[in-house]
Backbone as JSON Lines, residues from 0, in Angstrom:
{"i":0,"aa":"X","n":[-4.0,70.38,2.02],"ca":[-4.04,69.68,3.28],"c":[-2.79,70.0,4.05]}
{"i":1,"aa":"X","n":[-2.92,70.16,5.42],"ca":[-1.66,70.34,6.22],"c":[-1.94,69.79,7.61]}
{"i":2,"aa":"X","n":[-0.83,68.95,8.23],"ca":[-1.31,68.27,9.53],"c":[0.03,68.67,10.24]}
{"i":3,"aa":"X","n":[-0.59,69.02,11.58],"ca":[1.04,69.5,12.66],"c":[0.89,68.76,13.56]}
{"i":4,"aa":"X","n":[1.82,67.65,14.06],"ca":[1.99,67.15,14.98],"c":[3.3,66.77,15.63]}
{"i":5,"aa":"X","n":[2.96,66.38,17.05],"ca":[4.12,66.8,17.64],"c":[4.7,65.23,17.92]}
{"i":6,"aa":"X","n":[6.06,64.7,17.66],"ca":[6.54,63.45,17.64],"c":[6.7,63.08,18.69]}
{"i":7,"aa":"X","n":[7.06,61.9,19.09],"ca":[7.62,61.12,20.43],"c":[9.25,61.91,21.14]}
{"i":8,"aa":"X","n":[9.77,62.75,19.78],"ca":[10.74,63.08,20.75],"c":[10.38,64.39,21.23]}
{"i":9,"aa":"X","n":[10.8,64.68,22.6],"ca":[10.28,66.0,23.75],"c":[10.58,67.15,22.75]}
{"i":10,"aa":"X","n":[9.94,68.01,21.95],"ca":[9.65,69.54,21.6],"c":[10.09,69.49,20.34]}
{"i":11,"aa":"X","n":[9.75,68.67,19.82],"ca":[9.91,68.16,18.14],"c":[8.74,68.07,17.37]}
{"i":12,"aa":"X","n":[8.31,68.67,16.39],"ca":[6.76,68.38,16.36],"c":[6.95,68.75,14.49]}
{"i":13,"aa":"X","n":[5.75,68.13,13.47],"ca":[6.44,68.08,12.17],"c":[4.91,68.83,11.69]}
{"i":14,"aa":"X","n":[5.43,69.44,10.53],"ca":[4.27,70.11,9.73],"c":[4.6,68.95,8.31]}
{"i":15,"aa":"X","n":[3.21,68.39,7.89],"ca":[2.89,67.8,7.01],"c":[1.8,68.66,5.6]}
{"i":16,"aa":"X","n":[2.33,68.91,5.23],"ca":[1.62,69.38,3.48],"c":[1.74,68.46,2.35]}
{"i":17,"aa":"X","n":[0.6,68.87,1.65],"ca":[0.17,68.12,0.37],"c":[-0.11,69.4,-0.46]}
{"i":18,"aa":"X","n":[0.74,69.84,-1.72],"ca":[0.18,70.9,-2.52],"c":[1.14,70.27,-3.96]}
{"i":19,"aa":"X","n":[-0.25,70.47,-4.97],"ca":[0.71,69.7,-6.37],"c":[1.33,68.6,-6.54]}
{"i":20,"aa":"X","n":[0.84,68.02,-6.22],"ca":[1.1,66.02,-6.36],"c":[2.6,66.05,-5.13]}
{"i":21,"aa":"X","n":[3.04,67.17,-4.36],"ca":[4.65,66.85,-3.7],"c":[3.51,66.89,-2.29]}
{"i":22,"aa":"X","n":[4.54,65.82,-1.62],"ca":[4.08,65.81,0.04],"c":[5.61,66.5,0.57]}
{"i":23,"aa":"X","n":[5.22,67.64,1.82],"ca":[6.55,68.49,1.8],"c":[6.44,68.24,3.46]}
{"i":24,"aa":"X","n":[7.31,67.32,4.31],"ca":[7.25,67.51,5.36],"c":[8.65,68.11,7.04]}
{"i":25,"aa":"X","n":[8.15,69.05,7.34],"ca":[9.26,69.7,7.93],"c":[9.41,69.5,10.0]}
{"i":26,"aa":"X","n":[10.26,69.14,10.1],"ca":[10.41,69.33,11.48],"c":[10.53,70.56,12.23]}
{"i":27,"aa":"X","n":[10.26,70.77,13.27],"ca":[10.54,71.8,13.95],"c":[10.89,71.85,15.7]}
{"i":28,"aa":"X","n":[11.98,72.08,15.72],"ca":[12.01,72.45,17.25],"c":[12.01,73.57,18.3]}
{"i":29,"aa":"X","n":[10.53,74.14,18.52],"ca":[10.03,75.45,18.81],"c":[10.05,76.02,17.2]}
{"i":30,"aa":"X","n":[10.44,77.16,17.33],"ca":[10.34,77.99,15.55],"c":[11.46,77.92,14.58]}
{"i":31,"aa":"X","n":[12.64,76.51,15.24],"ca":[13.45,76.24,14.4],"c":[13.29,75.22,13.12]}
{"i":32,"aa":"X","n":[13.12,75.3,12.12],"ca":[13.27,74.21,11.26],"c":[14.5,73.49,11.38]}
{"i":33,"aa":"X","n":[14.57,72.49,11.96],"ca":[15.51,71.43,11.83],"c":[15.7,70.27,11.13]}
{"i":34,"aa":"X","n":[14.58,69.81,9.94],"ca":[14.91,69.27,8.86],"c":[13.68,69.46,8.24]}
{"i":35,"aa":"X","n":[13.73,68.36,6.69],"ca":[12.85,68.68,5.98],"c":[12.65,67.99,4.71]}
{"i":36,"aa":"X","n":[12.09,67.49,4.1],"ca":[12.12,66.53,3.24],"c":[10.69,66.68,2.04]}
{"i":37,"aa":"X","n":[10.99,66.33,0.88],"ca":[9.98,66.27,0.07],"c":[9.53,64.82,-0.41]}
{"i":38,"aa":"X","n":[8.39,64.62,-0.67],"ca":[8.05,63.24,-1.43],"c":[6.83,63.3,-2.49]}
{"i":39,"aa":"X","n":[7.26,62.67,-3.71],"ca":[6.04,63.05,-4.85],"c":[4.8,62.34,-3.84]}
{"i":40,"aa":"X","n":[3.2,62.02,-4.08],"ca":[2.39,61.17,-3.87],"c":[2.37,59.76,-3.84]}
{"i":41,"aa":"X","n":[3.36,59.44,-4.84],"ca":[3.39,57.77,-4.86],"c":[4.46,57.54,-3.79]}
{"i":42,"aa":"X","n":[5.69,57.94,-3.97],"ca":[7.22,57.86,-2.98],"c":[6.54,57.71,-1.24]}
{"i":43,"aa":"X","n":[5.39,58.91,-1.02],"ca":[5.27,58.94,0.19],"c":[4.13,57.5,0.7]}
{"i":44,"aa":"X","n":[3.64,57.37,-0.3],"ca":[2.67,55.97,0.06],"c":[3.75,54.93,0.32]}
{"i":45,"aa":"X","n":[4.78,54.85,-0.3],"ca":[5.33,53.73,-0.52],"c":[6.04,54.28,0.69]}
{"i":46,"aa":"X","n":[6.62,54.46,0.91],"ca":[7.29,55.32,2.61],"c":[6.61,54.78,3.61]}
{"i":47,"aa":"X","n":[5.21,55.3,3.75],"ca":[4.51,54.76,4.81],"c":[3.73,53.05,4.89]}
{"i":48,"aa":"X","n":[3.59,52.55,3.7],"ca":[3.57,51.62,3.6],"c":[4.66,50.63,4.31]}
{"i":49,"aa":"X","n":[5.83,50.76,3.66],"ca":[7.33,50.19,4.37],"c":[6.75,50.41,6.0]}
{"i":50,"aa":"X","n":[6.71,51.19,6.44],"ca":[6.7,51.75,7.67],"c":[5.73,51.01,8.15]}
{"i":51,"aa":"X","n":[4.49,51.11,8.15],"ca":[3.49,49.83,7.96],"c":[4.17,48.57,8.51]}
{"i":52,"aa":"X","n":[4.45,47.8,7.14],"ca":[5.6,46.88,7.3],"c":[6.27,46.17,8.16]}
{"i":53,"aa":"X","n":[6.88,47.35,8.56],"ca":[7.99,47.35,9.75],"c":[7.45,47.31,10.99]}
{"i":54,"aa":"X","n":[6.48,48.02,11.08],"ca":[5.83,48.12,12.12],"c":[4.91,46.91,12.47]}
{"i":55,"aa":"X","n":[3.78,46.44,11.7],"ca":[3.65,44.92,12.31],"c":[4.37,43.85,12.06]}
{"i":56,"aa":"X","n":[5.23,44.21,11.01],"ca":[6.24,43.08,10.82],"c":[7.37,42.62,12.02]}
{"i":57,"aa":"X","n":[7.75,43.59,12.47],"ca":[9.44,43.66,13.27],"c":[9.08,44.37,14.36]}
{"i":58,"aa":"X","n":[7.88,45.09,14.23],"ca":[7.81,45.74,15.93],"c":[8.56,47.14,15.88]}
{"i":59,"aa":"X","n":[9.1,47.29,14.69],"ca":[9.53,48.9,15.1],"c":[8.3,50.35,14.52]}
{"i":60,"aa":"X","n":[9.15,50.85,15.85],"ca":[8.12,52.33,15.53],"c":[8.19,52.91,14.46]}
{"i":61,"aa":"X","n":[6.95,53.57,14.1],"ca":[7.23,54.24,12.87],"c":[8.27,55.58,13.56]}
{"i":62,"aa":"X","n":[8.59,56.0,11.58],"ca":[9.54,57.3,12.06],"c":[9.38,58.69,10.62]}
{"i":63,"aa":"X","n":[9.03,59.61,11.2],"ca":[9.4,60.88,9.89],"c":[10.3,61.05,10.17]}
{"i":64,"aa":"X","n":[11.11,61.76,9.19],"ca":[12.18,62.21,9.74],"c":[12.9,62.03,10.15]}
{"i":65,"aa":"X","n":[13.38,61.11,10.5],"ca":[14.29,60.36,11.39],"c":[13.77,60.59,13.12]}
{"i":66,"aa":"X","n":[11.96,61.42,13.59],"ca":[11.45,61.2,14.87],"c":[10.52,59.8,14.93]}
{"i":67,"aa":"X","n":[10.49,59.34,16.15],"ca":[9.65,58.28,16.45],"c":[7.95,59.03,16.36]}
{"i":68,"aa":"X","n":[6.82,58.79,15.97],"ca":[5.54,59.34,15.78],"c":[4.87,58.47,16.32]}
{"i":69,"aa":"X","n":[3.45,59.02,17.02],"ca":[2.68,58.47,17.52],"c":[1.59,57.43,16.55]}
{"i":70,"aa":"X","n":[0.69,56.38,17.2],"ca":[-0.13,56.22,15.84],"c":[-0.95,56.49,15.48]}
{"i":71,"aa":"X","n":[-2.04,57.51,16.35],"ca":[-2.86,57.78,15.44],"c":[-2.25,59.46,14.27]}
{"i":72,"aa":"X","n":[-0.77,59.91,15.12],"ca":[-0.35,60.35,13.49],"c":[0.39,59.59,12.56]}
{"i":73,"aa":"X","n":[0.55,58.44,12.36],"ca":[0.64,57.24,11.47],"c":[-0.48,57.49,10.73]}
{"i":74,"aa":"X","n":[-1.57,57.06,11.56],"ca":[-2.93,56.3,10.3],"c":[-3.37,57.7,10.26]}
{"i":75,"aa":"X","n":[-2.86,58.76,10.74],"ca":[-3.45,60.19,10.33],"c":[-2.74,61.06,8.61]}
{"i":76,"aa":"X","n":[-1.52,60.73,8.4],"ca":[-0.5,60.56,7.22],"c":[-0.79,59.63,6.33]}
{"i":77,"aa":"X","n":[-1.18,58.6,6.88],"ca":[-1.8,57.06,5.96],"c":[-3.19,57.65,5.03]}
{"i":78,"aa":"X","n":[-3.98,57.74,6.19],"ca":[-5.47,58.14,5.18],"c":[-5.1,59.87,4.38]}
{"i":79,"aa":"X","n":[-4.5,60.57,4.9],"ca":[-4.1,62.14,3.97],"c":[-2.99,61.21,3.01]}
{"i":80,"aa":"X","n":[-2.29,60.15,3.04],"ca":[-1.5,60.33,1.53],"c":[-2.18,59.48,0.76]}
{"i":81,"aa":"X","n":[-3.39,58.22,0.99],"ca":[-4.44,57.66,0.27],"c":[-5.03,58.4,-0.35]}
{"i":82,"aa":"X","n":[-5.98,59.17,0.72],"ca":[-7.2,60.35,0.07],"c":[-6.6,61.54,0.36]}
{"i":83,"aa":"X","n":[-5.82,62.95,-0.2],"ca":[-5.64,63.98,0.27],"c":[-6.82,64.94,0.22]}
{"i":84,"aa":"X","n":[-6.73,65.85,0.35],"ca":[-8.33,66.52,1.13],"c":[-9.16,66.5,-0.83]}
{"i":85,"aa":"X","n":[-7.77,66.82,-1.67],"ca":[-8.52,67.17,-2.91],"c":[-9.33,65.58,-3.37]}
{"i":86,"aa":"X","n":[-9.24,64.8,-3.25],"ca":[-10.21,63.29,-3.4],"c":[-11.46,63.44,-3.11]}
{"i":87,"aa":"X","n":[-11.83,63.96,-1.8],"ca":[-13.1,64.66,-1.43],"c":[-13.91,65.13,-2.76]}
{"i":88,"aa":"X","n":[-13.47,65.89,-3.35],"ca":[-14.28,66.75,-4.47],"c":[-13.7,66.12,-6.0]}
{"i":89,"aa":"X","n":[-12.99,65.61,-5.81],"ca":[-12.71,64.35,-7.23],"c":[-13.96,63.71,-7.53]}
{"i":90,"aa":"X","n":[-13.91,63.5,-8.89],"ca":[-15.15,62.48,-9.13],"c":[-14.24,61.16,-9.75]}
{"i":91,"aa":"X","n":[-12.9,61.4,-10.21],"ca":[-11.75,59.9,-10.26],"c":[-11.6,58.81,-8.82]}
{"i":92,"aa":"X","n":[-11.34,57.94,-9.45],"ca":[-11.05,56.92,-8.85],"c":[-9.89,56.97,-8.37]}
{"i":93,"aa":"X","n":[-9.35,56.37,-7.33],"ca":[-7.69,56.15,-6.83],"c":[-6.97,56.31,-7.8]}
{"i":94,"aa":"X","n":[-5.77,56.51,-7.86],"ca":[-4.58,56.18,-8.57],"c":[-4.32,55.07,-8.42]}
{"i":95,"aa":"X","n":[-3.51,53.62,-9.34],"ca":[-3.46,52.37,-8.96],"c":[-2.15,51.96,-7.81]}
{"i":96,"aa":"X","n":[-1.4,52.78,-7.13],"ca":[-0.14,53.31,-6.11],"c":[-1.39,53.48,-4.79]}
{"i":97,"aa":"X","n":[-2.52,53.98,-4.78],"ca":[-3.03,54.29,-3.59],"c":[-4.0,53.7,-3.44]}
{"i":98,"aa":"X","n":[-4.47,52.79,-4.72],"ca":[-5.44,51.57,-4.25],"c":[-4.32,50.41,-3.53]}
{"i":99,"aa":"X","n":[-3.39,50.38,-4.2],"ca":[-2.56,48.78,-3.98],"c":[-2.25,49.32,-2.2]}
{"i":100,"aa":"X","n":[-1.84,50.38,-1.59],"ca":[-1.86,50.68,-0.28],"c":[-2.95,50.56,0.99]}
{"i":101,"aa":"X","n":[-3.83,50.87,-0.12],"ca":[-5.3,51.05,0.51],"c":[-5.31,49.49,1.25]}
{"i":102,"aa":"X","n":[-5.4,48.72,0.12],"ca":[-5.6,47.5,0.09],"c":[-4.79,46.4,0.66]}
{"i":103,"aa":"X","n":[-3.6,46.74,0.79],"ca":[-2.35,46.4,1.45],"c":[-3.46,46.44,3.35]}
{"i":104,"aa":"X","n":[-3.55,47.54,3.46],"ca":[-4.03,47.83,4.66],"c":[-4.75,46.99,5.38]}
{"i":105,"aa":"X","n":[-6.19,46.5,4.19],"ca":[-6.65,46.0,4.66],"c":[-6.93,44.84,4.66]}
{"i":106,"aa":"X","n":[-6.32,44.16,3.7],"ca":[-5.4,42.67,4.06],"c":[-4.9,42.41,5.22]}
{"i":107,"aa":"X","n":[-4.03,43.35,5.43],"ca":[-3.03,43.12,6.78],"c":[-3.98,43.67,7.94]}
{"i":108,"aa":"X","n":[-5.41,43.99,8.13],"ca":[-5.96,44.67,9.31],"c":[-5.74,43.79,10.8]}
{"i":109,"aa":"X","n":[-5.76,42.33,10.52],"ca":[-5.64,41.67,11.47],"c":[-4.41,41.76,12.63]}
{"i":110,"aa":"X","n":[-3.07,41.69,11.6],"ca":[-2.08,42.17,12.13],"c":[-1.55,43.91,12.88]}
{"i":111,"aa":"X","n":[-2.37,44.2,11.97],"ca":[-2.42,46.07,12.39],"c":[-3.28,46.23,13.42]}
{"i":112,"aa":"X","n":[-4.31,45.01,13.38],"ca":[-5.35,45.48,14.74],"c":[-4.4,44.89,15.83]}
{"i":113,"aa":"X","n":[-3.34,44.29,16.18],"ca":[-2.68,43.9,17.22],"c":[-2.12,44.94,17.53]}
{"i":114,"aa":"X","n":[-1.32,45.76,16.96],"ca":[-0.55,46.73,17.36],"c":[-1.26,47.98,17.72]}
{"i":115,"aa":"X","n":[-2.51,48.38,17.33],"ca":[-3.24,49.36,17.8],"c":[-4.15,49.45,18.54]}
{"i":116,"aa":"X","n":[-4.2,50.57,19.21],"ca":[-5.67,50.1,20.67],"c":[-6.93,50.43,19.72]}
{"i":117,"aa":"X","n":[-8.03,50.11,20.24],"ca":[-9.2,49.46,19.51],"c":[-9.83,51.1,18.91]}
{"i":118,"aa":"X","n":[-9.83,52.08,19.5],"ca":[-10.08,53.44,18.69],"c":[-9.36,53.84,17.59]}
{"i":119,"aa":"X","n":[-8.02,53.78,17.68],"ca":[-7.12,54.18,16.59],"c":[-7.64,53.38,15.59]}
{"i":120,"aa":"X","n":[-7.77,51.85,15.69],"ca":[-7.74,50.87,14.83],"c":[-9.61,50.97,13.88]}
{"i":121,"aa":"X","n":[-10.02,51.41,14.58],"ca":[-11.53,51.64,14.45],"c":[-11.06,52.47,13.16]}
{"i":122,"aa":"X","n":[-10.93,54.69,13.67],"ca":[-10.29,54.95,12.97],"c":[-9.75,54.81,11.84]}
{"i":123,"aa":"X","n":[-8.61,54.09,12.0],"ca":[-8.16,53.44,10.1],"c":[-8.7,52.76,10.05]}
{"i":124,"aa":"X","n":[-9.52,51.73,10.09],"ca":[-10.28,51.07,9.03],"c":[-11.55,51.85,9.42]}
{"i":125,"aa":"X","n":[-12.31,52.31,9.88],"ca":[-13.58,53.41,8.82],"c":[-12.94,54.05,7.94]}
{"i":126,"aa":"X","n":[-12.21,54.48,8.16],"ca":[-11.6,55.53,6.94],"c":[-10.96,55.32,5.72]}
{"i":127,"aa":"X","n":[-10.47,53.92,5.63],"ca":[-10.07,52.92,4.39],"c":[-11.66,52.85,4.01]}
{"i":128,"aa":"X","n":[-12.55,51.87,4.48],"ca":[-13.87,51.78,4.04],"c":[-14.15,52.99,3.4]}
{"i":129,"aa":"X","n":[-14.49,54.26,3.65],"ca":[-15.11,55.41,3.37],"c":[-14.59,55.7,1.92]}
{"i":130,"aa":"X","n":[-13.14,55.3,2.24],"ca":[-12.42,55.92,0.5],"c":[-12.26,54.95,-0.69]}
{"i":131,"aa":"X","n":[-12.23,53.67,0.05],"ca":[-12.4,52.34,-0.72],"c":[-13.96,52.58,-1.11]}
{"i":132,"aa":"X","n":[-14.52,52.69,-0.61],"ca":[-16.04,52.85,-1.05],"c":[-16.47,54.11,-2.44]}
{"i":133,"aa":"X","n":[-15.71,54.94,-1.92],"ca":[-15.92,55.99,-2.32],"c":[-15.31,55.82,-3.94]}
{"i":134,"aa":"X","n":[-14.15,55.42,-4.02],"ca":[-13.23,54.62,-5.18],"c":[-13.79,53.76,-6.14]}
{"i":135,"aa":"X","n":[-14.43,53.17,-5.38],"ca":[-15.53,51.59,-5.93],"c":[-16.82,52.13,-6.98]}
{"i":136,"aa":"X","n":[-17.61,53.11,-5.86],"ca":[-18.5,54.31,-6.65],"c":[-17.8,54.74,-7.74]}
{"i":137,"aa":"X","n":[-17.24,55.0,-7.99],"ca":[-16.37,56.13,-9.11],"c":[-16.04,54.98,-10.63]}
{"i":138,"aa":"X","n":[-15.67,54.34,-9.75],"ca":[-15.26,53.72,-10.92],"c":[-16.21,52.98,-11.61]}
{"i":139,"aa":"X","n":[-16.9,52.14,-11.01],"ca":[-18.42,51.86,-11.39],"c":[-18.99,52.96,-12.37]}
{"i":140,"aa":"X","n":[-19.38,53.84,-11.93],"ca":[-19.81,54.73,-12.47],"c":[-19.15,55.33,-14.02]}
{"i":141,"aa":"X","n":[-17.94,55.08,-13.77],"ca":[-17.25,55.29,-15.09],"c":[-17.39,54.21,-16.08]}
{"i":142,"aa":"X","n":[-17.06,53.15,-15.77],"ca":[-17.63,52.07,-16.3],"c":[-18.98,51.96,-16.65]}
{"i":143,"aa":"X","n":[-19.66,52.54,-16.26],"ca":[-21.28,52.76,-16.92],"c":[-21.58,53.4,-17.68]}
{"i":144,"aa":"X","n":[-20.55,54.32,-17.63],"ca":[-20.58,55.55,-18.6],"c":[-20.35,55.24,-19.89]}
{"i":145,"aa":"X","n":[-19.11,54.21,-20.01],"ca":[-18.48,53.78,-21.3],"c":[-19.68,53.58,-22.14]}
């Protein structure tokens, strides 16, 4: 999985990867790399979670990197570090780090639906549903198996 987007600050824009359980994400200004950071799978849930947090908690913007980000690349980083593209073709269930996030989410939807306009918010929660669902299947299923 890889997502490029461009941050709130003018000609700053970040490449996001997922390869081998590390999330590797780099800034760039034009074709300069100007920073860069790694995070295992769990570190980066818990990252954006905080951020989460903060964000309906206190009102502050989220941030990579030390840039301010828009939100639908928030809940666009949120659902890729829940489900990364390889979950798709998994027949496992969550990890128990990306259910407790999942779920975090949608506990708090009420508060998250304040801060987001009604598409974005649509958005993350279909897309929690889809993988929460998808999670629910799996494990069921394993459980049947026993």
């Amino acid at each position: 999985m890889s997502n490029e987007f461009y941050t709130l600050r003018k000609g700053v824009f970040i490449n996001s990867s997922a390869n081998d359980e590390i999330f590797s994400l780099r800034a760039y200004k034009g074709e300069r790399e100007i920073k860069r950071h790694q995070y295992s799978y769990q570190d980066y849930c818990n990252y954006l979670k905080f951020s989460w947090q903060h964000y309906v908690g206190k009102n502050a913007r989220p941030y990579l990197l030390g840039f301010p980000i828009k939100d639908t690349d928030l809940i666009e980083e949120t659902r890729h570090s829940i489900a990364p593209s390889s979950f798709s073709v998994s027949t496992s269930p969550l990890p128990d780090y990306r259910l407790d996030f999942a779920l975090w989410l949608k506990i708090n939807r009420k508060k998250i639906n304040s801060k987001l306009d009604r598409v974005d918010f649509n958005n993350l929660n279909s897309g929690l549903d889809n993988i929460l669902a998808m999670h629910f299947d799996r494990s069921i299923k394993i459980k049947l198996e026993k």
